[in-house]
C-alpha positions as CSV (number, residue, x, y, z in Angstrom):
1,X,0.0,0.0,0.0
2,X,1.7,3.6,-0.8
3,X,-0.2,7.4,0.6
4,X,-0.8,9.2,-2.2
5,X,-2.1,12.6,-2.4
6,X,-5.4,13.2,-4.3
7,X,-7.5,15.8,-5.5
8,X,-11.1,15.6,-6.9
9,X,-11.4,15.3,-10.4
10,X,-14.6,17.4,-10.9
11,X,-17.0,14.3,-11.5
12,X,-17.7,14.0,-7.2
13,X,-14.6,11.4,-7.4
14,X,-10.9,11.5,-6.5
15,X,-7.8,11.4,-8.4
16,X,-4.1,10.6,-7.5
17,X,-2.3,13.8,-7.7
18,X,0.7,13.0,-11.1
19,X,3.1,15.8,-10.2
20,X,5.7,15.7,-7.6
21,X,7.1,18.5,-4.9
22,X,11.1,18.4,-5.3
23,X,11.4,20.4,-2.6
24,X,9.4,18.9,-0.3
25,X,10.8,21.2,2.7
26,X,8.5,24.0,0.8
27,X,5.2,21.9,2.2
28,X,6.4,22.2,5.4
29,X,6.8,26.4,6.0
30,X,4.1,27.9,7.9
31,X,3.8,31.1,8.6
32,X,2.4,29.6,12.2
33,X,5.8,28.3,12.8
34,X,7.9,31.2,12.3
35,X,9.1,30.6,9.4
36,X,7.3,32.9,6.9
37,X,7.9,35.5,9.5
38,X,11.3,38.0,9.5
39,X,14.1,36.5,11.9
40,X,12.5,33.5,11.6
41,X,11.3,33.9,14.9
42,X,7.9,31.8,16.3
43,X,4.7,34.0,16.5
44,X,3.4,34.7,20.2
45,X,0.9,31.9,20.5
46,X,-1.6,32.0,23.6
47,X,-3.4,29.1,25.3
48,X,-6.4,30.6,27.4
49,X,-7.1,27.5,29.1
50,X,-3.7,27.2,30.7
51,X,-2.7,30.0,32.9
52,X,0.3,28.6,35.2
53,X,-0.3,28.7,39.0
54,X,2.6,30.6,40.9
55,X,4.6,28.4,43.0
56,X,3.1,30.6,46.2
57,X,-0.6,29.6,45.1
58,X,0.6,25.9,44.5
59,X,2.4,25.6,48.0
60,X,-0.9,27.4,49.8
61,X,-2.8,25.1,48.6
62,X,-0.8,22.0,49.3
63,X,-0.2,23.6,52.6
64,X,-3.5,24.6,53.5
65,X,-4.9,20.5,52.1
66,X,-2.7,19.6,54.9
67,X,-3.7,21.3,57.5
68,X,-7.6,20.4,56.8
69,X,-6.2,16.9,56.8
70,X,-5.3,17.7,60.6
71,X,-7.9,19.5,61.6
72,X,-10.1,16.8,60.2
73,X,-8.1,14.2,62.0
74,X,-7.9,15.8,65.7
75,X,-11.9,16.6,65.3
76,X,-12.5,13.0,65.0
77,X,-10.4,11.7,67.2
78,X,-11.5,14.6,70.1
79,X,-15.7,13.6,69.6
80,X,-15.2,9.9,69.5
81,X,-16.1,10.0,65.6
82,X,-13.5,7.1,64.6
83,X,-14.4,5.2,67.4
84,X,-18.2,5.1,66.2
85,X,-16.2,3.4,62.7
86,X,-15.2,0.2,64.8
């Protein structure tokens, strides 16, 4: 089996594309990669769904996770709630 590139052929149907790219490093510039752009530097791309937390907020957290975990802990323990789970 070989991968072909078709195109249509007008009629609804498909039809193995006959000439070939020499340069095949041509079909791989994008102007999304940088380089169609001056420098060849990469364009600023933004992802709004993934805003890094700051160490501080990430350590808070962990830090304040813990500290529920205790104060859980020592509640139950000081009613006689773990006992009841005997």
């Amino acid at each position: 089996m070989s991968l072909q590139l078709h195109r249509p052929d007008g009629k609804g149907g498909l039809q193995p594309r006959v000439e070939r790219e020499h340069d095949w490093r041509r079909q791989l510039k994008s102007g999304r990669w940088g380089a169609a752009l001056s420098g060849g530097r990469l364009p600023e791309l933004k992802n709004p769904e993934m805003d890094p937390t700051t160490p501080g907020r990430s350590v808070a957290l962990w830090v304040g996770l813990a500290v529920l975990t205790f104060v859980i802990l020592v509640a139950g323990y000081g009613t006689g709630f773990w006992s009841l789970l005997r």
